[in-house]
N, C-alpha and C positions, 0 to 999 in steps of 0.2 A: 486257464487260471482258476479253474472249480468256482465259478463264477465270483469270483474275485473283485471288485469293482476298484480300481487307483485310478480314475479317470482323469484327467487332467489336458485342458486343451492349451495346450505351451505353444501357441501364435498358428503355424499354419501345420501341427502336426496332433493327432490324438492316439496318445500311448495306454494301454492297459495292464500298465503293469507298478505294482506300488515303487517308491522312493528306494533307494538304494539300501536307507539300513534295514526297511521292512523284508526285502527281498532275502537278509540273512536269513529267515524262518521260513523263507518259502513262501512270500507273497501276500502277510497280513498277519493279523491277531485276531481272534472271534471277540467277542466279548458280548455274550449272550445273546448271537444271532445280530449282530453289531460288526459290521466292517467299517476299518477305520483308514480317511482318505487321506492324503497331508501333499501338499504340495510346499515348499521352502523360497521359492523364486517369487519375485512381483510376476506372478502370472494369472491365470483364470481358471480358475474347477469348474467344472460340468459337472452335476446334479445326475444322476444315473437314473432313466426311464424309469428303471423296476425299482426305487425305493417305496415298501408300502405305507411308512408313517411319514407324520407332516412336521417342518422344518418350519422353525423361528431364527429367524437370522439378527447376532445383536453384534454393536460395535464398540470396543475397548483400545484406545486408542488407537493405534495400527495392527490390530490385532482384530479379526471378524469370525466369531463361530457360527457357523449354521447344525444347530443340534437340533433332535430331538424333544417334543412338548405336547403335552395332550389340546394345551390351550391353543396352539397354533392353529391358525386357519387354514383352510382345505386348500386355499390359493395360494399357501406361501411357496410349495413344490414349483409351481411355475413362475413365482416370479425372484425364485431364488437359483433357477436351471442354471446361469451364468452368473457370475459374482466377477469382478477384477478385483486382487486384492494382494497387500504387501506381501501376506503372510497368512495363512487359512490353515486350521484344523476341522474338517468334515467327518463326522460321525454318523454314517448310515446304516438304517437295516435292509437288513434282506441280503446282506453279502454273505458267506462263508469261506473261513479259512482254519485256521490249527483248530485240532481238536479239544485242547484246555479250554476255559472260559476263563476269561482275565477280566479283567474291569477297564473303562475305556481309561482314567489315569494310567491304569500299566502298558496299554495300547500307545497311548502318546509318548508316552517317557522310552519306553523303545524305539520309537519313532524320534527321539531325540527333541522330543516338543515337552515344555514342562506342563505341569496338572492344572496350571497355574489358565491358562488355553482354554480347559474348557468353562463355559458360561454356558445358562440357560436362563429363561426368562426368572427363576428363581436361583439366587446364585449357590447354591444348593442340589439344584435337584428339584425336581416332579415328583410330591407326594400323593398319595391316591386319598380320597375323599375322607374316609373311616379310618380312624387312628386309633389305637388302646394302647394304653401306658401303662402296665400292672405298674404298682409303687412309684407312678406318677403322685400321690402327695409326698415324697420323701424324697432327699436331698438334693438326687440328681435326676427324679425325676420331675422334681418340683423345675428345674431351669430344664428341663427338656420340654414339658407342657409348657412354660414361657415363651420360649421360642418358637414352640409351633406356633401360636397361637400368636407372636409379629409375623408369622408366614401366611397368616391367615387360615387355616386349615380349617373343613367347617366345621367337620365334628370327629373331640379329642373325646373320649371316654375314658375317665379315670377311674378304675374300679376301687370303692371303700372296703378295707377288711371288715366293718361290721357290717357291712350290707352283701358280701361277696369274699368270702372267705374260699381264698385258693389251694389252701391245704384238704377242704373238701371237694372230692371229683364232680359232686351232683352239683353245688352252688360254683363248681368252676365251668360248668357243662349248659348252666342255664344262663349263663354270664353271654359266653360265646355265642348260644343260639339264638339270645335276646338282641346282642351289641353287630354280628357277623362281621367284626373287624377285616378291611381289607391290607391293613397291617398292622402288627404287632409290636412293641417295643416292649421284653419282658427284663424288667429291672425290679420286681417284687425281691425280697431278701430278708431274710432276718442277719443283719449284722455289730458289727461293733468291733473294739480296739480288743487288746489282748487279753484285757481283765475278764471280758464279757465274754471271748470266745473260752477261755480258762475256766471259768464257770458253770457255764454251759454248754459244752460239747455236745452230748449230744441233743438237742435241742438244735442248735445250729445245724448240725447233721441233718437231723428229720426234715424238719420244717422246709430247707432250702431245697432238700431232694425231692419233697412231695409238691411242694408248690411248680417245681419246675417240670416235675413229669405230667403233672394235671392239663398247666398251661400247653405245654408242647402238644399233648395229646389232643386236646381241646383242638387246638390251631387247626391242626392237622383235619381231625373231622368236622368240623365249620366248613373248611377250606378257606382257610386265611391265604391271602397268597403268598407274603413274607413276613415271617418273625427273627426280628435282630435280638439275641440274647444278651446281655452284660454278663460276662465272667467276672473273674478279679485274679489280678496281682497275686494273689495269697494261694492259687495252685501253683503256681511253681515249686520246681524243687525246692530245698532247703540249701545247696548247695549249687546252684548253676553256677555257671561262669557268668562276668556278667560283661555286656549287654545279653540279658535274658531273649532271646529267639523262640520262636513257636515251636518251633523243632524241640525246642527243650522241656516242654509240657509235661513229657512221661519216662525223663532222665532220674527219677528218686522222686523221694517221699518230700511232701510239704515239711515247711516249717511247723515242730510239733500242736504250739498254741493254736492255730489256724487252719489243720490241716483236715479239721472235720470240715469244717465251712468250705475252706478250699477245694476238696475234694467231693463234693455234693455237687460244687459249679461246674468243676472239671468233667464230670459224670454227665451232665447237660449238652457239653459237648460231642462226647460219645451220642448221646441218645438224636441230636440235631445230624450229625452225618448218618447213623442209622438209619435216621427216616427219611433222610435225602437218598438214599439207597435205596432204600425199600417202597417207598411212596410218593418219589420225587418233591417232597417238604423241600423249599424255599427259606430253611433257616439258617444263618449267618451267625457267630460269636466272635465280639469282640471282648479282648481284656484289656481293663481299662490300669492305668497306674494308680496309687494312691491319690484321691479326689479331696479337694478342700475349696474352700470360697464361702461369699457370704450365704447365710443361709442355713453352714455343717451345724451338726450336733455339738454340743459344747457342755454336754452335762459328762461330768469326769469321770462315771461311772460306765458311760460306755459308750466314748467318744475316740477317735483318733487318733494321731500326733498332735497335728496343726492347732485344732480345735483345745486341746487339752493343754498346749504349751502358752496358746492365747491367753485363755483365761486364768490359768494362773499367775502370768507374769503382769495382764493388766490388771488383775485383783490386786496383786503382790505390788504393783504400783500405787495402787489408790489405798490402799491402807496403809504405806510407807514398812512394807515388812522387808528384814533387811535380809533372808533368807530363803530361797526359794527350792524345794526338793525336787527331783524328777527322775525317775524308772530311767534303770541300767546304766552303761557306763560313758553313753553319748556315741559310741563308737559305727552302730551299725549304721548304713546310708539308706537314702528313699530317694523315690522318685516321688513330684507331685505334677498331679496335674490339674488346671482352673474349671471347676463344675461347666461353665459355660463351653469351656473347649471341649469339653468330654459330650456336650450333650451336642455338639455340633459334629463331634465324631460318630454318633447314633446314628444322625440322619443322613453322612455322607456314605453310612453302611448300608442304611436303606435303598437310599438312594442309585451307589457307585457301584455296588458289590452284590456278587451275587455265588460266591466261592464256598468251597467246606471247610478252608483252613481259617484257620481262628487270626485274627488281627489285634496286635497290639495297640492299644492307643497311650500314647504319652508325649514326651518331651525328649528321652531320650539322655536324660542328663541326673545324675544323684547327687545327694547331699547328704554331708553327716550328723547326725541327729545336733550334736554337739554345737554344729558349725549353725545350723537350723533355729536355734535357742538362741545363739548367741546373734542372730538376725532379728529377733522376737523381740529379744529384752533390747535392743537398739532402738526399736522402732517404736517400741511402748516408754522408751526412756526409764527402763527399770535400773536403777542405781546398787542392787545389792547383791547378794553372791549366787551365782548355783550352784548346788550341793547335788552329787549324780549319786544313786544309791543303787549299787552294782550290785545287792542282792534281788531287784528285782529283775524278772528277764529280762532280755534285749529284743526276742524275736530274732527274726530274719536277719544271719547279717548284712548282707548286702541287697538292693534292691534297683535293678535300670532296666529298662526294656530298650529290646532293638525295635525300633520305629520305621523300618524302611517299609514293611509290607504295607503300613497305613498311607504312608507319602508316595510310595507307588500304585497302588491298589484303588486306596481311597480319595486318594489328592491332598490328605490330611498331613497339618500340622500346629502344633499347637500355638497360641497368638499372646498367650499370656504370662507374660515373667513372670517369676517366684515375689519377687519383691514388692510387681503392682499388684498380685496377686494377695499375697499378706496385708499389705496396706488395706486394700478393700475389705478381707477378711477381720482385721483386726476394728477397722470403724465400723462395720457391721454390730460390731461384738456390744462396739462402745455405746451405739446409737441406743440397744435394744436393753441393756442390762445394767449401762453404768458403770459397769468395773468398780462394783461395792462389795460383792458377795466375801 
């Protein structure tokens, strides 16, 4: 079985060979030196001699995983050899099988077990000690530092651009040698909505391109062990079909306003398989869908959708104005997705995934601008008309992403409707400004 391990003691016989649908592939799935066991039956797993890491065994209602944890004790291998149990997914090292690397979600979901299975003593995932968060103060990495830090993590390093400017290679060089991050979260960016990227082309161009060749470069000779990149939405073509597929990355040219930024993130990706080629670099990219929640940028000059339709219709409320304007013709769709799911998708990338092809994070599902507004002014109780002014652009027309590589790959999906999504977003707004301006 090329040391295969599907060990399984089913009463008075011990068979070495995986469950029937693993068997279509030939007897398993790697997943970075990770064989993956599953038994279906109220039976008993045997624990395989040669696993060399150590097993935390936890239990979700009839459901028991014994995975993988640095925290686990040297004792748990032996007192978890035998388990009886309704229903088990076992996640060992030291097996090998197919030559890919998959992630254990895509291990299980072939195996016919949802992602849902696996659990660890952090329901997350085992992060390593030293964290950096480039553009950990800004929107989403402001709720990704949040949530490390209820995971406890001990130390998050947020680099400030006046203290650690990443567009320079020297202050991005002494950053690295100082902090030695044993992983990377690199979400630094200069961004913004259309006006801004319109504006400033290049600028957006530079800035995105230098700061991310620095970092990656950086990582790399540190020896970081993993850095998770943030792309964005906005390389895609201009014209995909849509559910937008990873496949579809290098089908045409971005959408024109966007396409320097776009394509500066996109180039990142390029440059991450590169050095996973060339220097076996542990870097990963995700593209995330349009991001909003409390928190977003909300100044109109160079803010978003969400953010920019907020506040003007709760302004447009508290002043009692009975007309409200708004860029292009309502027509094109978006996808959103809630800051907090997107920062929970970071670390299940860290965590789950360890692949070159790039992952989508979203929801999977679009809306039209038009339809979007008309959920806004509901919800703020805005009484008076929208007025859509179709000589400004529209951008993108369409916008969805295919989600299956994160729901297989990463076990991700996201938890936050559009609507409690808004709500939050839009008291946020209320809490901090009033809706006087």
């Amino acid at each position: 079985m090329h040391d295969r391990r599907f060990l399984a003691d089913l009463g008075s016989r011990q068979v070495s060979q995986p469950p029937p649908r693993a068997r279509r592939r030939g007897g398993g799935l790697r997943v970075g030196g990770v064989a993956v066991l599953a038994e279906l039956g109220p039976e008993q797993i045997a624990i395989s001699p040669s696993v060399t890491r150590f097993f935390t065994a936890s239990k979700i209602g009839g459901i028991t995983s014994c995975l993988s944890s640095r925290s686990a004790a040297r004792t748990a291998a032996s007192e978890c050899s035998t388990m009886a149990l309704s229903r088990t997914a076992l996640i060992s090292f030291g097996g090998h099988t197919d030559e890919t690397p998959v992630s254990s979600c895509a291990a299980l979901t072939f195996l016919g077990l949802p992602p849902s299975w696996i659990d660890m003593t952090e329901p997350d995932g085992v992060l390593p000690a030293r964290v950096m968060v480039t553009g950990g103060s800004g929107f989403l990495g402001g709720a990704l530092v949040a949530r490390l830090g209820r995971r406890g993590t001990r130390h998050v390093c947020v680099p400030r651009s006046a203290e650690h400017d990443l567009r320079d290679p020297a202050a991005t060089r002494a950053l690295f040698e100082r902090e030695r991050p044993e992983l990377v979260f690199h979400l630094a960016a200069r961004v913004g909505g259309i006006g801004a990227n319109a504006r400033s082309p290049g600028t957006f161009f530079h800035d995105n391109m230098v700061i991310g060749l620095n970092v990656l470069e950086q990582a790399r000779r540190a020896g970081t062990h993993k850095v998770v990149i943030a792309g964005t939405v906005c390389a895609y073509p201009k014209h995909t079909p849509v559910p937008f597929r990873e496949d579809d990355l290098w089908n045409g040219y971005p959408e024109e306003t966007n396409a320097p930024y776009g394509i500066a993130k996109k180039a990142l990706l390029v440059m991450a398989q590169a050095y996973r080629q060339e220097f076996g670099s542990n870097f990963v990219m995700v593209f995330p869908a349009n991001l909003y929640g409390p928190g977003d940028n909300f100044d109109l000059e160079t803010s978003h959708v969400i953010p920019a339709l907020i506040r003007k219709l709760v302004d447009a409320t508290a002043r009692g104005e009975r007309e409200v304007v708004l860029w292009g013709d309502g027509t094109p769709t978006r996808e959103f997705l809630h800051v907090d799911d997107a920062a929970r998708g970071l670390i299940l990338a860290a965590t789950r995934y360890d692949g070159a092809a790039p992952v989508n994070l979203g929801v999977g599902q679009e809306i039209a601008i038009r339809e979007l507004a008309g959920k806004i002014a509901a919800a703020v109780r805005y009484q008076g008309v929208i007025r859509w002014d179709a000589g400004r652009p529209n951008g993108q027309p369409r916008r969805c992403l295919d989600v299956t590589r994160a729901r297989i790959d990463l076990g991700f999906e996201a938890s936050t409707s559009l609507d409690v999504g808004l709500a939050q977003t839009i008291q946020w707004y209320r809490d901090r400004v009033g809706g006087t301006r």
